[in-house]
C-alpha positions as CSV (number, residue, x, y, z in Angstrom):
1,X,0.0,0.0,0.0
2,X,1.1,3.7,-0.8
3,X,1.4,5.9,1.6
4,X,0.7,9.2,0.9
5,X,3.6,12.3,1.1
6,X,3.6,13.2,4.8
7,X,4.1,16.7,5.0
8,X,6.0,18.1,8.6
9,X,3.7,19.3,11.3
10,X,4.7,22.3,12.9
11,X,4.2,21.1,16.5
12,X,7.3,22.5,18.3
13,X,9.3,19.1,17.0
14,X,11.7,19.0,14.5
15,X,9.9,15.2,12.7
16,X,6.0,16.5,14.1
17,X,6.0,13.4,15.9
18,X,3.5,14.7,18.5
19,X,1.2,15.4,15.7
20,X,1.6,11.6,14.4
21,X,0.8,10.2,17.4
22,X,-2.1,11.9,18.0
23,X,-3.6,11.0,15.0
24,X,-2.7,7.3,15.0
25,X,-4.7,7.6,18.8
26,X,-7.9,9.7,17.1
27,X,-7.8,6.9,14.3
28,X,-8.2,3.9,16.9
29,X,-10.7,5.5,18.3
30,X,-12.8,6.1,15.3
31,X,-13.2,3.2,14.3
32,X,-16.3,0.6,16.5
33,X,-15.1,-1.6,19.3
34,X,-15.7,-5.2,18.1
35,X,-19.0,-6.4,20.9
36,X,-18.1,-9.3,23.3
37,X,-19.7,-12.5,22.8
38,X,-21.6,-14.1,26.3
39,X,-19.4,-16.2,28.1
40,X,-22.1,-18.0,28.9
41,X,-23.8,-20.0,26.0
42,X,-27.1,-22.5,26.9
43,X,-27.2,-25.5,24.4
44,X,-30.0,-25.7,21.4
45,X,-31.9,-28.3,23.6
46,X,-31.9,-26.3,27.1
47,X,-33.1,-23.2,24.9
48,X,-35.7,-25.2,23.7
49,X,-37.0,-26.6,27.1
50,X,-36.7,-23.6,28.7
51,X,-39.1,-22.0,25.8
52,X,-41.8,-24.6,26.3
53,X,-41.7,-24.1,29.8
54,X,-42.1,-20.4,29.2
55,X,-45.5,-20.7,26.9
56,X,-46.5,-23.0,29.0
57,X,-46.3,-20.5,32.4
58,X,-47.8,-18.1,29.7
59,X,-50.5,-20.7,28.8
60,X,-51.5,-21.4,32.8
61,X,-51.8,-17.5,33.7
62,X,-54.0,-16.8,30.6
63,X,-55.6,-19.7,31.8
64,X,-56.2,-19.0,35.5
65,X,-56.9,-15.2,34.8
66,X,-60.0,-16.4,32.1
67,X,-60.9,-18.8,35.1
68,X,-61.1,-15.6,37.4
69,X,-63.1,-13.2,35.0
70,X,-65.6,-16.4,34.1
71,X,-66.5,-16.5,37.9
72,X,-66.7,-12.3,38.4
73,X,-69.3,-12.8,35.1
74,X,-71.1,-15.8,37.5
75,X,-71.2,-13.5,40.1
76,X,-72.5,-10.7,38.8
77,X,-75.2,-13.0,37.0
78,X,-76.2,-13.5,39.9
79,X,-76.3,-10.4,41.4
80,X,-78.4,-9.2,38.8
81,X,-81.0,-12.1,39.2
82,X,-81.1,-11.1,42.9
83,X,-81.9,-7.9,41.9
84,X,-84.8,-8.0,39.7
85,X,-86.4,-10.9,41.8
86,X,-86.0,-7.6,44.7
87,X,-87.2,-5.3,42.4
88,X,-90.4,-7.7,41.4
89,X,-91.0,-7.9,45.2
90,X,-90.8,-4.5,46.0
91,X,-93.4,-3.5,42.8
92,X,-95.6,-6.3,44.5
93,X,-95.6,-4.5,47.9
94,X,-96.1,-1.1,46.2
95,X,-99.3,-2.8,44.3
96,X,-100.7,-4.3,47.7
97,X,-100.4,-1.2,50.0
98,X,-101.9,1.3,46.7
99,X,-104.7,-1.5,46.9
100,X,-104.9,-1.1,50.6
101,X,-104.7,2.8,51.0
102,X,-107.3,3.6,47.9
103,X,-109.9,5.9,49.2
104,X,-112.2,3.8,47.7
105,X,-111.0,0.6,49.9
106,X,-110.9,3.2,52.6
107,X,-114.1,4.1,52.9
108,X,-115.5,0.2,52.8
109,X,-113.1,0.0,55.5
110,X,-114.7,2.9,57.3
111,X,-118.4,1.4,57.1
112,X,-117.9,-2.0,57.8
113,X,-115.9,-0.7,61.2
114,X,-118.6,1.6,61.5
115,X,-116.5,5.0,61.7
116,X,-116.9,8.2,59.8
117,X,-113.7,9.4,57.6
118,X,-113.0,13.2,58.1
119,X,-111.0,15.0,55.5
120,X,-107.9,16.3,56.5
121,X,-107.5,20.3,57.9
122,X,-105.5,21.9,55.6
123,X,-103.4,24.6,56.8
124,X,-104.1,27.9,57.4
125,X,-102.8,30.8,54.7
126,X,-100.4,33.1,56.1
127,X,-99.9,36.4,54.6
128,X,-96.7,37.5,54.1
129,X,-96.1,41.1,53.6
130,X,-95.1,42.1,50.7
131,X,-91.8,43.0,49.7
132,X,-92.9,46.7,48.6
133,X,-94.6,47.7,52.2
134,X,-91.6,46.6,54.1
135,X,-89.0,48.9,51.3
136,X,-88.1,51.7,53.0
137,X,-89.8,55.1,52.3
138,X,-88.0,58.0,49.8
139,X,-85.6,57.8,47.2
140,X,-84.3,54.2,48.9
141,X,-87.6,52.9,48.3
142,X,-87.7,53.7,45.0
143,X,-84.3,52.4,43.9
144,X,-85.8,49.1,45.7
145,X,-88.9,48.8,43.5
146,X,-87.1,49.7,40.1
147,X,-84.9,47.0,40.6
148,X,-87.4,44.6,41.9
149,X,-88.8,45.5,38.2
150,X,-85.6,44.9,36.7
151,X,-85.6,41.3,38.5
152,X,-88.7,40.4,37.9
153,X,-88.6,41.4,34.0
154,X,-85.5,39.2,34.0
155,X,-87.0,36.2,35.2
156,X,-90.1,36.3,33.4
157,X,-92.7,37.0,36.0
């Protein structure tokens, strides 16, 4: 192989010897380290077993967790039954007292048992003052009712 002219560095030496080195050390270092090889190599046929017996701990967890969500479905199946049979119950009760507590049924219930129904009191009206007699007289007062107006134009009543 040729080697090209080498032309003298002017690094303080009288052959740029300096400048040689360094370049042969930037040269190995450009160029990739080679990777090590594992020291420790398993044979073809312990790969192999070792891979079975890796799907196959694969295989039994997919298993078992299918197994676990097949029983939460079971159990909410049944959840669900017990809560419509619940819901039927309670929609049987409601049926029963409404039959019970019509007026109707009521007042058979008053005459055979020989009792007279009274209506219930309702309660009394109380007046509340208004909010325009309790204002306060003047200009106040009036500053009070316009925006009363203002409020109630707003919210339509």
């Amino acid at each position: 192989m040729l080697e090209p002219e080498r032309k003298p560095y002017n690094d303080g030496t009288l052959d740029g010897s300096l400048a040689r080195t360094w370049e042969k050390r930037m040269r190995q270092v450009a160029w990739p380290l080679p990777r090590r090889r594992l020291r420790f190599r398993l044979n073809a046929r312990a790969e192999t077993v070792y891979w079975i017996a890796l799907m196959w701990m694969a295989a039994l967890l997919v298993t078992w967790a299918a197994v676990y969500v097949m029983q939460l479905g079971y159990r909410v199946d049944a959840m669900a039954t017990a809560y419509t049979h619940i819901m039927r119950q309670q929609q049987a009760m409601g049926l029963k007292i409404s039959q019970l507590t019509a007026p109707a049924r009521l007042q058979r219930e008053a005459l055979r048992l020989h009792v007279t129904l009274a209506a219930p009191k309702l309660p009394a009206m109380i007046r509340h003052p208004r909010a325009a007699d309790s204002a306060p007289a003047g200009w106040l007062g009036w500053i009070a009712n316009l925006f009363r107006g203002i409020h109630a134009a707003l919210i339509g009543r």
